[in-house]
BAFI-3210 file (N, C-alpha, C; in Angstrom, 3 decimals, decimal comma, padded with zeros to 6 digits):
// residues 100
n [1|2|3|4|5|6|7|8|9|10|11|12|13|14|15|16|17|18|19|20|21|22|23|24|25|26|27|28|29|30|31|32|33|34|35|36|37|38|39|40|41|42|43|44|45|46|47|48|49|50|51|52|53|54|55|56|57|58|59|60|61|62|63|64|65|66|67|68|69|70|71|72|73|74|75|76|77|78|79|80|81|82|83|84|85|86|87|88|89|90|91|92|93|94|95|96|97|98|99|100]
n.u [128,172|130,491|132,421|135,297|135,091|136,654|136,467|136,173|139,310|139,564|139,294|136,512|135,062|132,185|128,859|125,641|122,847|124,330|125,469|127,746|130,096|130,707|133,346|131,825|129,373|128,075|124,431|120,945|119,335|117,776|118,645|120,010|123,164|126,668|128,917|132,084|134,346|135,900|137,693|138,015|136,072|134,014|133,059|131,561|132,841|134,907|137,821|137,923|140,311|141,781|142,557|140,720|138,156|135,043|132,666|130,038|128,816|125,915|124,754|121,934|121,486|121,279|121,584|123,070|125,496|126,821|130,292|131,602|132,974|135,791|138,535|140,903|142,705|144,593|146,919|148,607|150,137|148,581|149,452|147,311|146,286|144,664|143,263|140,667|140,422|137,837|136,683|134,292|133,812|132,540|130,078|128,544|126,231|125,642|123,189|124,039|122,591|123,286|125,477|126,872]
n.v [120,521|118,556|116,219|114,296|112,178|109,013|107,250|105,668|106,331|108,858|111,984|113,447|116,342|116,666|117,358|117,087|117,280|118,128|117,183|115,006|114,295|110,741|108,095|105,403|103,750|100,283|100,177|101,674|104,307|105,875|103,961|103,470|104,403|103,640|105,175|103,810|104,293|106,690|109,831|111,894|114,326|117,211|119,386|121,499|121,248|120,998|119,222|115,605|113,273|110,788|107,751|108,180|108,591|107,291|106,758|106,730|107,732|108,211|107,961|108,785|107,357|109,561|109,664|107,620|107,780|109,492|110,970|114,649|114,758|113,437|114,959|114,163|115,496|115,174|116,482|117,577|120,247|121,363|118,210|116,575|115,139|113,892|113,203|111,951|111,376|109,894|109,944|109,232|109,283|107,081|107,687|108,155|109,784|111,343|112,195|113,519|112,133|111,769|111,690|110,267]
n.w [165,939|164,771|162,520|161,653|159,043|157,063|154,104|150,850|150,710|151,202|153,370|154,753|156,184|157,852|158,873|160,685|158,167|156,009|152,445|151,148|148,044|147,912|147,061|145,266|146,927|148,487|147,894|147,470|146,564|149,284|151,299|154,324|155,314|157,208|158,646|159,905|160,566|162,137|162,676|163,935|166,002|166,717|169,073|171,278|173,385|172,326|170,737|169,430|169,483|167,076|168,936|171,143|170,039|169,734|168,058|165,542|162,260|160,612|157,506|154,597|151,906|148,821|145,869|143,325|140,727|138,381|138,113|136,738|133,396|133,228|130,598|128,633|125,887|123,196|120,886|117,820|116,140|112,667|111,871|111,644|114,112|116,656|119,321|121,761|125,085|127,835|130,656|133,909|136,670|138,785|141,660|145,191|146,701|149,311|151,942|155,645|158,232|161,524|164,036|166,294]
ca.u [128,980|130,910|132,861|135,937|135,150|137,494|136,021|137,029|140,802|139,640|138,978|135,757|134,588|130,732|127,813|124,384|122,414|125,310|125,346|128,755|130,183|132,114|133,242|130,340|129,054|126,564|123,065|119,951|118,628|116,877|119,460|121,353|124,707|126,911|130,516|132,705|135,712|135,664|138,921|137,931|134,865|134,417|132,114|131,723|133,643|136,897|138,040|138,671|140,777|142,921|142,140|139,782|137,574|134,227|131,507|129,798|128,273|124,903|124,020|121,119|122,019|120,889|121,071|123,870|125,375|128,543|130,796|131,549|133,617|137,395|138,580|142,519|142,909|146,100|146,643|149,628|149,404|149,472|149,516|145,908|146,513|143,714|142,562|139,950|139,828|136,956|136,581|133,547|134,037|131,011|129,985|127,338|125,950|125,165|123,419|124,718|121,939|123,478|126,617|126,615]
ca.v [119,332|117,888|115,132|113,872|110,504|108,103|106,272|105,858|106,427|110,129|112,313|114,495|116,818|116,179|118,007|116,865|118,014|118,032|116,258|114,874|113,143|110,019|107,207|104,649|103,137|099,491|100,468|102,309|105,777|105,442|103,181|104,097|104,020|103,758|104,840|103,111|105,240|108,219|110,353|113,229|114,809|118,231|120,333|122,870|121,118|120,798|118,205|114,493|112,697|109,491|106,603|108,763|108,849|105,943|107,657|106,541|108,901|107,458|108,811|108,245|107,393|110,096|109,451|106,694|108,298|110,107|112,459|115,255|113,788|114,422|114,928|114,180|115,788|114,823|117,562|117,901|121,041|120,851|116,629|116,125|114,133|114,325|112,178|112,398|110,278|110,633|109,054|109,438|108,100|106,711|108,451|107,960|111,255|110,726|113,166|112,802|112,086|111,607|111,790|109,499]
ca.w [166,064|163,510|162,453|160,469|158,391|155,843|152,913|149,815|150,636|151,472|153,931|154,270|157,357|157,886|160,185|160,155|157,072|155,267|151,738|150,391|146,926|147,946|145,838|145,164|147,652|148,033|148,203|146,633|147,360|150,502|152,243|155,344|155,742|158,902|158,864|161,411|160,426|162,479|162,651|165,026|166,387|167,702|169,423|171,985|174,591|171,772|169,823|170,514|167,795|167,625|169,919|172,422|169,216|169,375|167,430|164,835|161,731|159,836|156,370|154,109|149,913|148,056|144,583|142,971|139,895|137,533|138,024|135,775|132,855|132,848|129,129|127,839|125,023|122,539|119,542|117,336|115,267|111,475|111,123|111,686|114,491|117,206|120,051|122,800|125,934|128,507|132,009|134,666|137,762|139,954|143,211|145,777|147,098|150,309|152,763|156,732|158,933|162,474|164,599|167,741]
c.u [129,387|132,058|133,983|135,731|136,307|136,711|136,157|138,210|140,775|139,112|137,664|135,573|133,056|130,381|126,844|123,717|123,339|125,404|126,872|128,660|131,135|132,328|132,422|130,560|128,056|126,117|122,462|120,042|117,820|117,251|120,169|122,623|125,252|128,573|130,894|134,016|135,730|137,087|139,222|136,107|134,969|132,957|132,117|132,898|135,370|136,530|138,843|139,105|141,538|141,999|140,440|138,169|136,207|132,922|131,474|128,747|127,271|124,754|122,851|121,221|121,101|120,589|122,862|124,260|126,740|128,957|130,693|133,037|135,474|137,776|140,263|142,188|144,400|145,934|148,466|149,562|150,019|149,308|148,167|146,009|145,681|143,266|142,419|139,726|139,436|137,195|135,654|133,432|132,595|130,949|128,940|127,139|125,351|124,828|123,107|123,293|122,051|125,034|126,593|128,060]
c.v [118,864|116,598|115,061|112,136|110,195|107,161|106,413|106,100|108,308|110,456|113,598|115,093|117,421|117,035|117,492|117,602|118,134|117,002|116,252|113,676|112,017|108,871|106,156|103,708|101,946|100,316|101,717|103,391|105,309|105,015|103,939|103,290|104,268|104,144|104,992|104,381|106,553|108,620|111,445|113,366|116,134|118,800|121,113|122,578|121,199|119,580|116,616|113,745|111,174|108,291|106,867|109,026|107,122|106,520|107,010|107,713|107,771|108,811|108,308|108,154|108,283|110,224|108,300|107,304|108,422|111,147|113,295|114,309|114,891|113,839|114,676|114,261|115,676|115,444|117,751|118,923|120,341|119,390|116,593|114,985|114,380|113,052|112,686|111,340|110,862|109,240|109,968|108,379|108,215|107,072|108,062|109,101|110,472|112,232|112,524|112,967|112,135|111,829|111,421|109,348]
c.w [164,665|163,379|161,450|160,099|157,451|155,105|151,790|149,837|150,853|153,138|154,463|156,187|157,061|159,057|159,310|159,116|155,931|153,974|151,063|149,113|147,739|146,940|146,140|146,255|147,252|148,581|146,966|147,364|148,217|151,341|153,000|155,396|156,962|157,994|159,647|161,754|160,728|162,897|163,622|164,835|166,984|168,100|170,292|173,036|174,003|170,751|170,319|169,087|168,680|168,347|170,961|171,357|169,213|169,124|166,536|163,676|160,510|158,355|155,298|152,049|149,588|147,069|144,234|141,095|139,091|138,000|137,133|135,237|132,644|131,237|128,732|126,315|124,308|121,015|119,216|116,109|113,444|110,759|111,243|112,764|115,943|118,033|121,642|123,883|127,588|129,575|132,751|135,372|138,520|141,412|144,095|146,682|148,281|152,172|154,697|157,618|160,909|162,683|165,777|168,452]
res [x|x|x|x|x|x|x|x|x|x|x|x|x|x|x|x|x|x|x|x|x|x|x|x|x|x|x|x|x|x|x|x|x|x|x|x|x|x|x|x|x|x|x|x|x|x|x|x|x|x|x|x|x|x|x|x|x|x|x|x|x|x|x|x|x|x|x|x|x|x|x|x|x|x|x|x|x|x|x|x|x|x|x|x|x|x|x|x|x|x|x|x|x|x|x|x|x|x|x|x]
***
């Protein structure tokens, strides 16, 4: 069985055991989460999407943390002219405990 969720402005496709990055979530490691936002579901019988869709998917915080860091680099050969700018965005790892 599996599931499509929305959070963060994305879309991920989840099965139990399953651990995804999404963008930071409240809570500590240890905390459950619920997401309401279910998009489809499928399993043996098919797939039920849209409206016909009232499932809910629980997950438990895993760790609260960084991404890997994206780098812009700005180089002009020759002038000495050199500049580095870094960004790491915040995630909350979160592995899926349920599918109701």
């Amino acid at each position: 069985m599996y599931a499509v969720i929305k959070t963060g402005g994305k879309q991920y496709k989840v099965a139990v055991g399953d651990e995804i990055f999404v963008e930071k979530l409240e809570g500590e490691a240890g905390d459950t989460i619920t997401f309401d936002e279910v998009l489809a579901v499928g399993d043996d019988n098919g797939i039920k999407a849209g409206s016909d869709v009232a499932a809910k998917v629980t997950g438990e915080v895993v760790k609260q943390g960084k991404n890997k860091k994206i780098v812009v680099l700005k180089y002009k050969a020759k002038k000495g002219y050199r500049r580095k700018n870094g960004h790491r965005q915040p995630y909350t790892r979160v592995r899926i405990t349920g599918i109701a």
